[in-house]
C-alpha positions, 0 to 999 in steps of 0.5 A: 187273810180274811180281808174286809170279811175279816174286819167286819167280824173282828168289829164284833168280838174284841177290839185287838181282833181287827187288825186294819193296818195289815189289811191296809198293806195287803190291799192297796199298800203297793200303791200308797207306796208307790205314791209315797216313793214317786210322788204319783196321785194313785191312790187320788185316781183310784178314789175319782176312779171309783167316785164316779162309778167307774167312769174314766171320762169322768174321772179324768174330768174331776181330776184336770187331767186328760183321760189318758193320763187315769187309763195310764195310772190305772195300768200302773194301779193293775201292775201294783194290784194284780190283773184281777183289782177290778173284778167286783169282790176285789174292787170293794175290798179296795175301795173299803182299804181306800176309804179306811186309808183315808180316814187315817191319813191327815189330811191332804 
C-alpha cells in the first residue's frame, strides 16, 4: 500500500519486507498485461514517453511511428491506469515500476 515508499523502506529492514511483484501489479501490471494479451508495445511507449521527458514528438520519432499512434497508446495507457498516471508523485512510481520491470523482464 505504500508504493515505492514502501519499497525504499523495506530495502532497509529485512530482505522479505519488500515485496516488488506486488508493487509491479499494482502500478503498471494493467499494461504488462495488456501487452502480454494484445500483443501491443505499452509499456515500450510508456518507456520512450517517459525517456524523452514527456515529449510525444519525441517519443513518436524514437519509436518509428506517427505521433498519433503514442497520444492513441497513451489513452489506452490512461484508460489501464487511471486519469490521474501523469500526475507527477503517480508518474514516478510508474516509471520506478517500469524500470524495476525491466530489470527483471529478459530481455527483449
Amino acid at each position: 500500500e505504500l508504493g515505492f515508499v514502501g519499497l525504499l523502506l523495506g530495502a532497509v529492514g529485512d530482505a522479505g519486507d519488500r515485496d516488488v511483484a506486488g508493487f509491479l501489479t499494482a502500478t503498471v501490471g494493467p499494461v504488462v498485461d495488456y501487452d502480454a494479451r494484445r500483443g501491443t508495445a505499452l509499456v515500450k511507449t510508456l518507456e520512450a514517453y517517459f525517456g524523452v521527458g514527456g515529449s510525444l514528438a519525441r517519443a513518436a520519432e524514437q519509436l518509428h511511428v506517427h505521433v498519433n499512434t503514442v497520444t492513441q497508446r497513451l489513452e489506452r495507457v490512461g484508460q489501464l491506469l487511471g486519469a490521474d498516471w501523469q500526475r507527477p508523485d503517480r508518474a514516478l512510481e510508474v516509471q520506478l515500476a517500469l524500470r524495476l520491470h525491466r530489470l527483471r523482464t529478459p530481455t527483449r
